[in-house]
C-alpha positions in Angstrom: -60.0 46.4 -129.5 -63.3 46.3 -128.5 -66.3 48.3 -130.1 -66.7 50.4 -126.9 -63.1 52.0 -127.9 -63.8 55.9 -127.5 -64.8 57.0 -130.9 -62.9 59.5 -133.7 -64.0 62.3 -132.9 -66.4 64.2 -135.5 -65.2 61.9 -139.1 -61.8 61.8 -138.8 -58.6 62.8 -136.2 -55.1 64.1 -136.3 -53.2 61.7 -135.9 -51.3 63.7 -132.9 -51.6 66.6 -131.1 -48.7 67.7 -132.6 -49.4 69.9 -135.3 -46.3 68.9 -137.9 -45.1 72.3 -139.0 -43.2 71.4 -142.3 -45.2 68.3 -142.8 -48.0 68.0 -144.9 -51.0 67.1 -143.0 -52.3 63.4 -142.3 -55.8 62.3 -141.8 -56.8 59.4 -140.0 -60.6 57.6 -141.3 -62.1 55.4 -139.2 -63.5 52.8 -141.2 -67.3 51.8 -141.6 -67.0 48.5 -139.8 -65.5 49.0 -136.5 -66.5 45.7 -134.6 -63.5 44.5 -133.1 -60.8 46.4 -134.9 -60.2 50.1 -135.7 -58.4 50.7 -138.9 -57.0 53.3 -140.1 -55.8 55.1 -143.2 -53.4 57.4 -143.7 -53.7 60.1 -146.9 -51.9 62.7 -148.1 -53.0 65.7 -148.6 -50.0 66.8 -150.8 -52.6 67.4 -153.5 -55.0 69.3 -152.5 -55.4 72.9 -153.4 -55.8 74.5 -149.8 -51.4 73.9 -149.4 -49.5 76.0 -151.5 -46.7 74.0 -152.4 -45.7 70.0 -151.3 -43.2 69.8 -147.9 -41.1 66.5 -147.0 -43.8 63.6 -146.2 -44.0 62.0 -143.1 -44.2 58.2 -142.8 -46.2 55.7 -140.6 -43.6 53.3 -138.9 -45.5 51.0 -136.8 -49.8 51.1 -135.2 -50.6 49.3 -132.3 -53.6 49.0 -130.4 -54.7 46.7 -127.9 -58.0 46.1 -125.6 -58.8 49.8 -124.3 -55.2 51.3 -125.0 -55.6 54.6 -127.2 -54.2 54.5 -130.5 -50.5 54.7 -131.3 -49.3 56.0 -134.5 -45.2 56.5 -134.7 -44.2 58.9 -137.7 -40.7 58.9 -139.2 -39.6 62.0 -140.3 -39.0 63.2 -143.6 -34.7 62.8 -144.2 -32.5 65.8 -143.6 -29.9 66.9 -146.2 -26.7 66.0 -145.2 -24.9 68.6 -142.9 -23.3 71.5 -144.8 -26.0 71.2 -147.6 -29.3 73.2 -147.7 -32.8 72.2 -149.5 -31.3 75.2 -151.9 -28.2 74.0 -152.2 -29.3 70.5 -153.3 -32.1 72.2 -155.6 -29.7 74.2 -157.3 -27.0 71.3 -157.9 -30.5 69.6 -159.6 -30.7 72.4 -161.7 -28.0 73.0 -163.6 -28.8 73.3 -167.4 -27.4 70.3 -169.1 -26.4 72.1 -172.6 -25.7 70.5 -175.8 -22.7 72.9 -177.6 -22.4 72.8 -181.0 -19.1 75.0 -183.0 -17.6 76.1 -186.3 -14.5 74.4 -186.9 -12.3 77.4 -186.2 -14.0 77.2 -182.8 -12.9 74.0 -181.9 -10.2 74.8 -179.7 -12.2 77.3 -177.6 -15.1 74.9 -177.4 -13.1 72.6 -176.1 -12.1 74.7 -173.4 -15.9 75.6 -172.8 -16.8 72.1 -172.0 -14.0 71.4 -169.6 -15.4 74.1 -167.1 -18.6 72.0 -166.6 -19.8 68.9 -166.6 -22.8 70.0 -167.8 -22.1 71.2 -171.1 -21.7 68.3 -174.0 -19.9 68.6 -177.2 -21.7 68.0 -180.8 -20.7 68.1 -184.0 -21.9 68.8 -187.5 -20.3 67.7 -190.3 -19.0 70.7 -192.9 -19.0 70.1 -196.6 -19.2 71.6 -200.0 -20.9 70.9 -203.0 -18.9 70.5 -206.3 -20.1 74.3 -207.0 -18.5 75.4 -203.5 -22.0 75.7 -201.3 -22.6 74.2 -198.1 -23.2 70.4 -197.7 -23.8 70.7 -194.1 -25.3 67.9 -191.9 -26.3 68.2 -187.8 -25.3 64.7 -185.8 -27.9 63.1 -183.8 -30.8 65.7 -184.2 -33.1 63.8 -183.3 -31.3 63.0 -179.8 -31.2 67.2 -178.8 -35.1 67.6 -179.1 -36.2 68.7 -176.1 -32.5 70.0 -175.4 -30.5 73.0 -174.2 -28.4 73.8 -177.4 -26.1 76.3 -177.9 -23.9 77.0 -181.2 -20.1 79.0 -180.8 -19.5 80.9 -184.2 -16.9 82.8 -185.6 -17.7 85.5 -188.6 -14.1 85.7 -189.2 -14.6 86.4 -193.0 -17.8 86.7 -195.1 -16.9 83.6 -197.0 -18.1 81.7 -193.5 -20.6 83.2 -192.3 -23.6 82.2 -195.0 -22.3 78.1 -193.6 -22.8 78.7 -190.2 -26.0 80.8 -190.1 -27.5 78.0 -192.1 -26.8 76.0 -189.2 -28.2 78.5 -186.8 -31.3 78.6 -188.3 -31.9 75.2 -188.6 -31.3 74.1 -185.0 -33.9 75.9 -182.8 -36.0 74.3 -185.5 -35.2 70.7 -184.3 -37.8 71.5 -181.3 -35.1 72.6 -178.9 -36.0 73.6 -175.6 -34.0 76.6 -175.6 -31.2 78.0 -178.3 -28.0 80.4 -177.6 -25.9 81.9 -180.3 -22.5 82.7 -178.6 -20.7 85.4 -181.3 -17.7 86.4 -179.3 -17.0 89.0 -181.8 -19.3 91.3 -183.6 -17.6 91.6 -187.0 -19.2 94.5 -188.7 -19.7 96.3 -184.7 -17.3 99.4 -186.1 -19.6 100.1 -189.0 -22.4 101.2 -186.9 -23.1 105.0 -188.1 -23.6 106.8 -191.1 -21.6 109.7 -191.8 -22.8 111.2 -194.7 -25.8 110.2 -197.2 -25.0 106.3 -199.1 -23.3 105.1 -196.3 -24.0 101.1 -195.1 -24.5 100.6 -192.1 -23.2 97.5 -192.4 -23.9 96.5 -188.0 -27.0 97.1 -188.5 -27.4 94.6 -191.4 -25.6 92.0 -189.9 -27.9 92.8 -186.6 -31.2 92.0 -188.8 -30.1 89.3 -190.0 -29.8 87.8 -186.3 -32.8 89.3 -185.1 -34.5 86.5 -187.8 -33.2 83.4 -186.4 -36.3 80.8 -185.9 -37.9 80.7 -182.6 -37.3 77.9 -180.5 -39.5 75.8 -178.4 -38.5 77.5 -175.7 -38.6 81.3 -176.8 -36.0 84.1 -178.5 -32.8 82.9 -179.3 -30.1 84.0 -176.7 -27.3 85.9 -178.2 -23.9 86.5 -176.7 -21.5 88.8 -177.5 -18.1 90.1 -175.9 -17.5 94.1 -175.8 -19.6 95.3 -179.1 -18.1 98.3 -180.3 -20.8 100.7 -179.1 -23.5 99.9 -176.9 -26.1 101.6 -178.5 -26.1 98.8 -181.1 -28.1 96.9 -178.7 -31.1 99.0 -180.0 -30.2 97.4 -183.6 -31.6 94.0 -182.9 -35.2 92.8 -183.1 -37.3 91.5 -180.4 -37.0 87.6 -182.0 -33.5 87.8 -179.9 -32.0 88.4 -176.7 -28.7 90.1 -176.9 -26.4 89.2 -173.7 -23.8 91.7 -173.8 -20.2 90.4 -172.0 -16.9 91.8 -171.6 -13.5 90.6 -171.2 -12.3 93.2 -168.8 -13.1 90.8 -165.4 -10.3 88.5 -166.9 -7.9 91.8 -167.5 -8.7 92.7 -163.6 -7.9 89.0 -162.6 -4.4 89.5 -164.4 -3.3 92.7 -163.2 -3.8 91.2 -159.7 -1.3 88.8 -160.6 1.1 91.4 -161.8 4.4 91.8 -159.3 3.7 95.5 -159.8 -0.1 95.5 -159.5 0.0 98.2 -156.9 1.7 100.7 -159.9 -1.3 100.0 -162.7 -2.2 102.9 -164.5 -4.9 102.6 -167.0 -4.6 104.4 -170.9 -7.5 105.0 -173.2 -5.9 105.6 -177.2 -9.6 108.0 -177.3 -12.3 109.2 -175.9 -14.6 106.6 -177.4 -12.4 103.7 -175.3 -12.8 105.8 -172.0 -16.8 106.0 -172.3 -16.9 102.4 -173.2 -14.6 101.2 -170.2 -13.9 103.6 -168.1 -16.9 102.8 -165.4 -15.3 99.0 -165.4 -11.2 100.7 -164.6 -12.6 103.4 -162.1 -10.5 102.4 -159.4 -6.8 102.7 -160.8 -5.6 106.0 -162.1 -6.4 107.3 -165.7 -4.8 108.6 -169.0 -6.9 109.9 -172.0 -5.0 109.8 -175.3 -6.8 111.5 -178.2 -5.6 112.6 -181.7 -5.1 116.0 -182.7 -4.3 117.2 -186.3 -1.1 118.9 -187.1 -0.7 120.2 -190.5 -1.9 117.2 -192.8 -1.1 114.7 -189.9 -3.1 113.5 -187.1 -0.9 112.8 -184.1 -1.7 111.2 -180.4 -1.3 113.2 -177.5 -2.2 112.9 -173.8 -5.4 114.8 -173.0 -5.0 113.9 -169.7 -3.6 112.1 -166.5 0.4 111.6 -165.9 2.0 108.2 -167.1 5.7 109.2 -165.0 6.7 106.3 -163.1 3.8 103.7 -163.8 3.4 100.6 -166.0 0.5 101.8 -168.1 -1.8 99.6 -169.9 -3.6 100.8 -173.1 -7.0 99.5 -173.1 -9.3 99.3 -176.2 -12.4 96.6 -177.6 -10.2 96.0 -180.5 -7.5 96.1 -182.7 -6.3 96.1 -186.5 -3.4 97.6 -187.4 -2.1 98.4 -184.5 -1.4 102.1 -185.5 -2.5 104.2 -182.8 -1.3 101.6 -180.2 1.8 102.2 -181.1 1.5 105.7 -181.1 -0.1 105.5 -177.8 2.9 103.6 -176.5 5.6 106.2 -177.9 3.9 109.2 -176.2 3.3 107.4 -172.8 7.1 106.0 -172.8 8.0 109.9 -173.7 6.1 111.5 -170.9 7.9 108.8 -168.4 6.0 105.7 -168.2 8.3 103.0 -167.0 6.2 100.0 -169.2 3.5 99.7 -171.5 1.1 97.3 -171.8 -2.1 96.6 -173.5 -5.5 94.8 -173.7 -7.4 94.2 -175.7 -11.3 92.2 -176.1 -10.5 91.1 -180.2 -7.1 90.3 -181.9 -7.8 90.7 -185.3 -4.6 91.8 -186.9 -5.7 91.7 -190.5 -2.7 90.8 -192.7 0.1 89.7 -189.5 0.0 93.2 -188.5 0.7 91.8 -184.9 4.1 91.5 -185.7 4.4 95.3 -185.3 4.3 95.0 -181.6 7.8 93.8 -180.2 8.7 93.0 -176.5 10.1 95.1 -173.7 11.9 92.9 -171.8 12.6 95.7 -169.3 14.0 99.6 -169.4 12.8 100.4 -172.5 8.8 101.0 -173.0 9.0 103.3 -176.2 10.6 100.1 -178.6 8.2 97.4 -177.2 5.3 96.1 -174.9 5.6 94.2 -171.7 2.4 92.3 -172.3 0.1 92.3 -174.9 -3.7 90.7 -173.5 -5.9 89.7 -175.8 -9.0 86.6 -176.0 -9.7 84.0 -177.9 -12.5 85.8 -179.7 -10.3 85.7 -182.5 -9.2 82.2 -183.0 -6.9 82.7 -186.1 -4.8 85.4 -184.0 -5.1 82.7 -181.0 -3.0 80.3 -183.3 -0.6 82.8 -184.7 0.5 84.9 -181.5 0.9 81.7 -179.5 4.0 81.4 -177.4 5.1 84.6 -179.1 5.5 87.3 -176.3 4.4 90.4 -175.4 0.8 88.4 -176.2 -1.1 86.5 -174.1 -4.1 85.3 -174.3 -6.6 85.5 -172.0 -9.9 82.7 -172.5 -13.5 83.4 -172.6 -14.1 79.6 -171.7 -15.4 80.0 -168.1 -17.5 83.4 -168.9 -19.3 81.7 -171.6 -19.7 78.0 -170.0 -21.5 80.4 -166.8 -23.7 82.3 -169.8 -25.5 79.3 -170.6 -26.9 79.0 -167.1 -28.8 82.3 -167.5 
């Protein structure tokens, strides 16, 4: 091209008349020494602080020029997703939290389960060992591999004799430079103990909830805790602000079961007292209620209905927990008295101290007040998980897929 081409306009051009909404612009400099051929550059202005945020870059595919012919730039546009996926759909498949999962051995079984849900969630161990004198020898694999990690630790304070092992743990790994840690405590042992009645006594929930609330900061801020149905919500209030309690509930996976029920249309929902109807009740609204409560007779205290009709319905008791099993199975007796034709129950935590599970026998039809047609509980408790297995009325329900979908919060 000759040096009588018309000239850039001003210092530089467009490179079309088009404007290129969802491009980032594109200048064109004419360069100092335009004899016989105009060249051209072509620079981003991805960087610069007058555009917000970068867009899908636009490429040059061919120039040409030739004697007095105007410059022509061809642009290939940026690449569409394929069809059926969006920019967010693709953005969020890049984001999912890749999380490193540490457990107790008790845990092992549920952890398990937790890493088949997702891809996205990797199993580590740590090896448990005692001393001679009975303490902890306890050593993290590959620490030096998870800095920079999502890590996440599944305990179980099934007895005091494990718990000092596995916070030793806890406080050591969002000290390993971790980009973020989550405690997942199913159940909250010492949640029942949460009030003092008279002057001297421990409020043992509240102890147990300081002693979280001192886990090391990680790299990435407060330690995550979650926890499934705590006794009493208010004990939310009893941790510090080093933590973030996450408060779950098994009651999504009691809903998903009753819909499976042949009888499903004919659920009626029992609370044993007024304490289980305040904490559930809100989550049950839509099928038909019973209150329970305990009145005292004499020198007995004895379960009656306070309200609602069981006649006619398969009724399920629902509580957080259970250890005995005694007002249960008073619960059960009253309901298959005033005409319930089966009783059921759920609950969050099995812990049947001392096999007390094998109180509860199975209706296997026609006669609710010497048995239960299901007994629901998790796999909070993994020690009742082994016992009751195959055993009917129980089944268990798992807390894999609720806590493998916590750790992407």
């Amino acid at each position: 091209m000759s040096a009588t081409a018309p000239p850039l306009p001003s210092q530089f051009s467009l490179s079309s008349p088009n404007k290129f909404p969802n491009s980032n612009p594109a200048l064109f400099l004419p360069s100092k020494k335009c004899t016989s051929l105009v060249r051209c550059e072509l620079r981003s202005l991805e960087n610069n602080s007058s555009f917000a945020s970068p867009s899908p870059k636009w490429t040059v595919e061919s120039v040409s020029g030739n004697g007095s012919d105007p410059i022509h730039i061809i642009l290939k546009p940026p690449a569409t997703p394929p069809l059926g996926m969006t920019s967010l759909d693709s953005t969020a498949v890049k984001s999912s939290k890749r999380v490193c999962l540490y457990y107790c051995s008790e845990m092992k079984a549920l952890a398990q389960r937790i890493a088949a849900e997702s891809d996205a969630i990797e199993l580590r161990s740590i090896t448990w060992r005692t001393f001679e004198d009975g303490f902890p020898n306890l050593f993290i694999s590959n620490a030096h591999g998870i800095r920079g990690q999502h890590v996440a630790f599944l305990a179980s304070f099934s007895s005091p004799g494990v718990i000092f092992e596995q916070l030793s743990v806890i406080y050591a790994l969002p000290k390993l430079f971790v980009s973020s840690f989550t405690l997942v405590l199913p159940f909250f042992p010492t949640g029942t103990s949460e009030r003092m009645e008279e002057e001297g006594d421990v409020a043992t929930a509240f102890t147990l909830a300081r002693i979280l609330s001192n886990i090391p900061i990680s790299k990435g801020g407060p330690t995550s805790l979650v926890i499934f149905d705590i006794h009493a919500l208010q004990e939310r209030f009893y941790f510090g602000d080093n933590i973030l309690p996450c408060f779950e509930s098994g009651i999504p996976l009691l809903l998903k079961r009753l819909q499976q029920l042949p009888d499903s249309d004919n659920i009626s929902i029992a609370f044993p007292d007024d304490g289980a109807w305040k904490r559930f009740h809100k989550q049950l609204q839509h099928f038909p209620t019973i209150i329970c409560a305990k009145v005292r007779e004499g020198d007995q205290r004895i379960v009656r209905i306070k309200e609602g009709d069981p006649k006619g319905r398969h009724v399920v008791i629902v509580d957080d927990l259970v250890q005995s099993g005694g007002t249960l199975i008073e619960c059960q007796k009253v309901l298959a008295n005033h005409g319930a034709s089966k009783v059921s129950a759920y609950v969050t935590h099995g812990i049947f101290p001392n096999r007390s599970w094998e109180r509860f026998d199975h209706d296997k039809g026609g006669n609710p007040e010497n048995g239960m047609t299901y007994f629901w509980i998790t796999d909070s408790c993994p020690q009742t998980v082994k016992e009751v297995k195959n055993r009917a009325p129980f089944e268990v329900l798992s807390l894999a897929a609720v806590i493998a979908a916590s750790f992407q919060i």
